[in-house]
N, C-alpha and C positions, 0 to 999 in steps of 0.2 A: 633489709636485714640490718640489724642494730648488733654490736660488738661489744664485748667486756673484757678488762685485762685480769688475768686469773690471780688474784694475791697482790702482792708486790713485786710480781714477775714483769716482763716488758711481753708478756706472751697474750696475743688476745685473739679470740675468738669470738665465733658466733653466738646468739643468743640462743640457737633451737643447737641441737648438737646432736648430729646422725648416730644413734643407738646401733648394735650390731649382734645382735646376743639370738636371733632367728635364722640367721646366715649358718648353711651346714646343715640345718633339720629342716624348718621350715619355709627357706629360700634355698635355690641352687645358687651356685656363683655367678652366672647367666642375670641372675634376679641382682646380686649382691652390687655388678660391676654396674647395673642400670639405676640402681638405687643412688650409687658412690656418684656416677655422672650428672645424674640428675639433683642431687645437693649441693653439690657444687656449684655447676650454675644458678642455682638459687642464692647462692651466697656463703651458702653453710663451709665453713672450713672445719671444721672442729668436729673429728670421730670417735668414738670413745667401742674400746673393745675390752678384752680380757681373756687372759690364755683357757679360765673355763669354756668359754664359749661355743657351741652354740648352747641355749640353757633350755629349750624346747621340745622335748626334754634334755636333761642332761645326760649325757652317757658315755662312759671310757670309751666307745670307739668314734665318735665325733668329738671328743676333746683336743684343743685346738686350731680345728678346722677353719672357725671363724677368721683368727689372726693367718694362717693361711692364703685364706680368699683375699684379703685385702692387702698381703704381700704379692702375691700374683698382682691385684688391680694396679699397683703401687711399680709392678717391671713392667706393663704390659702400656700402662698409661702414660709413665712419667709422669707422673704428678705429686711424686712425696712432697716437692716445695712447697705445696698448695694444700697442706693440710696440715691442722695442730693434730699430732694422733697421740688418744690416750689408750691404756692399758692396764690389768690388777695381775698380780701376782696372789694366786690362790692359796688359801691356808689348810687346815687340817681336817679331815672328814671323810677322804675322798682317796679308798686308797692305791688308785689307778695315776694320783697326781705326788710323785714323788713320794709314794710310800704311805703318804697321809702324813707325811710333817707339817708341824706347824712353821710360820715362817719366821725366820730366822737369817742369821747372814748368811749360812750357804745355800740356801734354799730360794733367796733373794739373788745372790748370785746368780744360780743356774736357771731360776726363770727369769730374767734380763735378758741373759744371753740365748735363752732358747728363742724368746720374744721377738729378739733382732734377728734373727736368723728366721723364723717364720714371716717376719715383716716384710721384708727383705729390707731394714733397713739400716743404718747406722746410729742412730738414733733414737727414744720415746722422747717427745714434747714434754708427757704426764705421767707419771707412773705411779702407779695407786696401790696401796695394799687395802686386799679386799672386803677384809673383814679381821677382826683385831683376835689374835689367840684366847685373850681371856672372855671370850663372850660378849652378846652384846642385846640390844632388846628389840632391833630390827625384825623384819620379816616375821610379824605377828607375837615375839617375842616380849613385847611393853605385856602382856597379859600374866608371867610366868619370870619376869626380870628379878635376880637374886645375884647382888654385887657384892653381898655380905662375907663371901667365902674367898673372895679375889685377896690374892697375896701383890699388895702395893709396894713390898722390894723387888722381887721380884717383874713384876709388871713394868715398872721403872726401867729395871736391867733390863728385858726385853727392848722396849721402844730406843734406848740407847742405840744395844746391836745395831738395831735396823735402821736407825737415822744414822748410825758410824758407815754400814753398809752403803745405804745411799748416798752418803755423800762421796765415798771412793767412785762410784757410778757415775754420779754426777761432773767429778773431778774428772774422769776418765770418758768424757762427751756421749757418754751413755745413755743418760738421760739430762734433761733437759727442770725440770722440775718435779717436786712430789704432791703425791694429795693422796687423803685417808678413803674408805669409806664404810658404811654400816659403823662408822662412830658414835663415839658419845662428845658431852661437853669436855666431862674432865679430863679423858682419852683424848683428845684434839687440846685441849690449853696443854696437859702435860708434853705432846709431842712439840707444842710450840715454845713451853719453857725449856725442854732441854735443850733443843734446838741454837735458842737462843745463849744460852750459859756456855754453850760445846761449839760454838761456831759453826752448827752444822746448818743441812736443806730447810729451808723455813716448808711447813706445811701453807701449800696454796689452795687449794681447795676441799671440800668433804664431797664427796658422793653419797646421799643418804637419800631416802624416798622421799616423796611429799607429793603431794594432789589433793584435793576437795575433800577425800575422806579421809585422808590423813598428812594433820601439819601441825606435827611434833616440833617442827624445825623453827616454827612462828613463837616460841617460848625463848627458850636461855639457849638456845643455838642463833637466834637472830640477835640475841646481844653481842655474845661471842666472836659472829659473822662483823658485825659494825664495828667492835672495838677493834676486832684483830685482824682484818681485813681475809676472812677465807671464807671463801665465796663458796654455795651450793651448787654441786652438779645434780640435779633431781633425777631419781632414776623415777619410773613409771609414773608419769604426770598424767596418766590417763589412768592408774591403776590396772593396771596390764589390762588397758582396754575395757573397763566396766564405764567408765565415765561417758563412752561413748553412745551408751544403752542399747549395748548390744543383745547384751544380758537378761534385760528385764524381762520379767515374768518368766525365769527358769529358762530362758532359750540360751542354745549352745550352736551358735552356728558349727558347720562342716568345715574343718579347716582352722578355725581360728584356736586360740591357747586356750581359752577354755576347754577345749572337746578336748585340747592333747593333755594337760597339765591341770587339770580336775577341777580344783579350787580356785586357781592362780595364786601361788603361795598364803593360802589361809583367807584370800583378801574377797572371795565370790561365794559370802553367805548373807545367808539369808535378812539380815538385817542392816546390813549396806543398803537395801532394795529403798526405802522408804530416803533415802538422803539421796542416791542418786535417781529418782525417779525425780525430784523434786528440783535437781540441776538439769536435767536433762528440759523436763517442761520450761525452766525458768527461758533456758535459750531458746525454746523452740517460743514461747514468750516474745521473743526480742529480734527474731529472724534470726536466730546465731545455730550453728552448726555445733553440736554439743562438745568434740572434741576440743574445737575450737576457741568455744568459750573456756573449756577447761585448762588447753594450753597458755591461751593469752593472759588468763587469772595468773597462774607461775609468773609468765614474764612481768607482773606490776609490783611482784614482789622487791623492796631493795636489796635484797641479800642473794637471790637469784644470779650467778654467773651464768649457767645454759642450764637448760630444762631440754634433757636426753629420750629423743623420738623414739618409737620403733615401729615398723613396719610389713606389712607382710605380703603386700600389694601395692602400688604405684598409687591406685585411686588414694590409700591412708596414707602415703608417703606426703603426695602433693596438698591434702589436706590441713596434716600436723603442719610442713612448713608455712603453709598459708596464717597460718595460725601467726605468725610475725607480723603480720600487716592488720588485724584485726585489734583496735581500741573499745574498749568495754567503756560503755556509759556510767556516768554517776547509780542509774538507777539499777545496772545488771549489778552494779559494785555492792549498792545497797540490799540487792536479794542476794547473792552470792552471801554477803555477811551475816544476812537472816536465817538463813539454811544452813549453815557454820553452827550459831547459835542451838538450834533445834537439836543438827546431830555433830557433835562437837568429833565425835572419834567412830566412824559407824565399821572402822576394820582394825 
């Protein structure tokens, strides 16, 4: 297992980073603590959760639960030393999560402190806000994106609060560092200029998607990532599992997110099919494991901090991390970039 230091921080982590967002709906704790044990020993230090969680589906009576489960792991193991743990504070939508506020300093406040208190810990390593109030083009969003209406004083004053908030948090050993996510370019340079002007939390990393069929992030965020050192947390490097071709020709296994969660946010239509059928072959091509190939492609990226697992079973558990020790030949590098070309954006 190969390590990254997240930012300008002295905090470093794994390259694969145990995802948590299935724990509560479609893992028990039983499943969560076996998962948490078995990463570990692999190497993996680095958890990433979020007080939404589980998202499998989502729903006000499992909100929470996740962060839960792994405060239990966290009394029950002793092992908080032993792990970078991340976290988001959820924003407005949802109005079983503080009402539906968007976030803000008090809102930041009280999910900090609820965080630590479900954690059981004293402590976040990474504390991320989730998703930024004024919108963003994430989550199949780039199709219907309209920034035209965003009021830029405003939005300003906003990210201020919230980097004024964090850093009393911060000062207060609360948390340990920040990072954005479902950001943009100018969202993340603005949080890192004021930052800088106000002596506040420098942003260390973004949390934004990326995999095969979609690397938005390989544009003006990989310049961003280079000059300004904030590294990617990639959520669905498999595209919630499509990359694995599990999918193709219309099958929905029993169990897995597809059967629960329809589409997989937007991302399990019909014309994805032809770009990953074309990954899928290329590995089976090369004796590669399609996940495998898909994961190990993230980690050749240089802007890549950790590319964020998930799993629903041990068999994919042990597979994704396997995905660490797998080197991609010139010539998988060469087809991978030929099937880019073809279908540049297939979700």
């Amino acid at each position: 297992m190969k390590y990254k230091t997240l930012g300008r921080t002295d905090i470093s982590v794994s390259e694969i980073c145990l995802g948590t967002m299935t724990w509560g709906s479609q893992n028990s704790e039983a499943e969560a603590f076996a998962q948490m044990d078995y990463a570990l020993d692999q190497g993996v230090n680095f958890f990433d959760t979020a007080e939404l969680y589980p998202t499998t589906p989502l729903s006000a009576e499992t909100y929470t639960d996740t962060e839960k489960m792994i405060g239990n792991w966290f009394a029950t193991s002793g092992k908080r030393d032993k792990v970078v743990l991340a976290t988001k504070v959820a924003g407005a939508g949802r109005s079983y999560i503080r009402g539906g506020a968007p976030i803000n300093a008090a809102t930041i406040r009280d999910a900090v402190d609820a965080s630590l208190a479900r954690l059981k810990t004293d402590y976040i390593d990474l504390y991320q806000i989730h998703w930024p109030n004024r919108g963003h083009y994430h989550f199949r969003g780039a199709w219907h994106y309209n920034p035209f209406k965003q009021d830029k004083a405003r939005t300003i004053e906003e990210i201020t609060e919230k980097l004024e908030v964090l850093g009393e948090c911060v000062k207060a050993g609360k948390i340990r560092a920040i990072g954005l996510s479902n950001e943009t370019v100018w969202g993340t340079q603005t949080f890192l200029r004021i930052a800088a002007e106000k002596g506040l939390p420098r942003v260390a990393t973004v949390q934004n998607e990326y995999n095969l069929l979609y690397r938005t992030f390989d544009l003006d965020f990989a310049e961003l990532s280079h000059h300004e050192d904030v590294g990617l947390l990639a959520y669905s490097p498999l595209a919630g599992g499509i990359l694995s071709g599990k999918y193709l020709s219309g099958d929905k296994p029993a169990g897995s997110r597809g059967s629960i969660n329809g589409d997989i946010g937007g991302r399990l239509v019909p014309h994805q099919e032809p770009a990953t059928r074309a990954y899928v072959e290329l590995a089976a091509a090369h004796g590669l494991d399609p996940s495998q190939m898909a994961l190990a492609f993230c980690l050749t990226r240089p802007f890549m901090a950790s590319a964020i697992i998930g799993a629903t079973s041990m068999e994919q558990l042990k597979t994704n991390i396997g995905a660490a020790d797998v080197t991609l030949s010139d010539e998988v590098m060469q087809g991978i970039a030929g099937i880019h070309r073809r279908y540049p954006m297939p979700i």
